[in-house]
GUZA-604541 format. One record per residue (C-alpha): residue in one letter; x, y, z. Coordinates in steps of 0.25 Angstrom, whole numbers. Layout:
N
+-----+-------+-------+-------+
| res |     x |     y |     z |
+-----+-------+-------+-------+
|   A |     X |     Y |     Z |
...
+-----+-------+-------+-------+
REM end
This chain:
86
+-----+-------+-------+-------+
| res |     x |     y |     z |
+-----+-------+-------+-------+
|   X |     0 |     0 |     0 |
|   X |     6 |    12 |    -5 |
|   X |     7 |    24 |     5 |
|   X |    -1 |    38 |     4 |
|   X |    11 |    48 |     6 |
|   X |     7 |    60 |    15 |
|   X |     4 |    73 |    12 |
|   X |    14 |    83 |    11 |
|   X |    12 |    94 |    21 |
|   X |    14 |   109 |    18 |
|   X |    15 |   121 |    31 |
|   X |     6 |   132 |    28 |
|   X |     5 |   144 |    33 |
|   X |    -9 |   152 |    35 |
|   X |    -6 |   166 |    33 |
|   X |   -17 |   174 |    40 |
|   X |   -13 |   189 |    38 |
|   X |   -20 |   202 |    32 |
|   X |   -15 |   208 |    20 |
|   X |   -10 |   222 |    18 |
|   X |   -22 |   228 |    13 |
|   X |   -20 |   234 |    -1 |
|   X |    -6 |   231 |     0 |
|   X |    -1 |   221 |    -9 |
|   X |    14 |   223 |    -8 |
|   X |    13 |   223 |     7 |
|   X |     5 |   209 |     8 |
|   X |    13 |   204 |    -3 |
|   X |    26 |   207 |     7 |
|   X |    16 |   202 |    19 |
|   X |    14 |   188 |    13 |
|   X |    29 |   186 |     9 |
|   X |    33 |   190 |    25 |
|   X |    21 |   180 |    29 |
|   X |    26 |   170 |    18 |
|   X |    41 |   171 |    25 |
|   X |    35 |   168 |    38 |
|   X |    26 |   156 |    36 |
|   X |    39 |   150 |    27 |
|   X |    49 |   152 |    39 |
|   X |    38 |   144 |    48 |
|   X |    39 |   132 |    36 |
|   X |    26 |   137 |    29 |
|   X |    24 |   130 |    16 |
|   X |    13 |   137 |    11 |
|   X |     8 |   150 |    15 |
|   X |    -7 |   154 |    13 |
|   X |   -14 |   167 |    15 |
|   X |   -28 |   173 |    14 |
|   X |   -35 |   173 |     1 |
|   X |   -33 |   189 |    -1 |
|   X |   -20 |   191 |     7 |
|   X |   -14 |   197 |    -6 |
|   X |   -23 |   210 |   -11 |
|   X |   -30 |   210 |     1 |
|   X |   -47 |   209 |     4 |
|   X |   -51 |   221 |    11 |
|   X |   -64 |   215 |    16 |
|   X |   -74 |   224 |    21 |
|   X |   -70 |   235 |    11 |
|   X |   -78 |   241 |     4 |
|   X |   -67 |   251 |    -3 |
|   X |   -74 |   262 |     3 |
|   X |   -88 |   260 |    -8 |
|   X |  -101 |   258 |    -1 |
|   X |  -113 |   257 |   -11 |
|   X |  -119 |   272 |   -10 |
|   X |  -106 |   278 |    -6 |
|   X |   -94 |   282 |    -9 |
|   X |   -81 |   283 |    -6 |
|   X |   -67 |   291 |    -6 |
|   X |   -61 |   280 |    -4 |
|   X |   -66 |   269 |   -11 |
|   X |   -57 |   269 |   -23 |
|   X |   -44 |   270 |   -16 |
|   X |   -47 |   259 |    -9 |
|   X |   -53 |   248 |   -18 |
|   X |   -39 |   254 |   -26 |
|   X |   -31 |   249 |   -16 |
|   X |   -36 |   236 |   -15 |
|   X |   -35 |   233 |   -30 |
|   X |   -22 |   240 |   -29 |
|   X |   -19 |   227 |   -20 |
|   X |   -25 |   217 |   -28 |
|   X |   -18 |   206 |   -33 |
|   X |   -24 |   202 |   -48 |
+-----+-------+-------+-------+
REM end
């Protein structure tokens, strides 16, 4: 009877930090620092949130609400297509 070999086994790392809001260079730099941590601790394979890069401002309504406007609201759904990764 032939043997079933085991799996192999991988250390992961769970990141679980915010992003840099609409600053992509600056969580791009804070992945690599968060990367270098979990790879001197023996990670394998590092995983953030979904949206880490870019960034998901929830909640945010850029400064529109139906029936009003806004100073504001331009400049600030600008900045968060500024940071979108595409």
């Amino acid at each position: 009877m032939a043997s079933v070999p085991s799996p192999a086994t991988i250390r992961a790392t769970i990141v679980q930090a915010a992003t840099v809001f609409y600053d992509t260079p600056a969580t791009l730099d804070k992945a690599e620092r968060l990367v270098a941590e979990a790879a001197s601790n023996d990670a394998q394979l590092v995983v953030f949130p979904e949206a880490f890069v870019g960034g998901y401002p929830r909640g945010s309504n850029f400064g529109a609400t139906i029936g009003h406007s806004n100073p504001t609201a331009g400049e600030q759904f600008r900045k968060y297509y500024d940071s979108a990764i595409c």
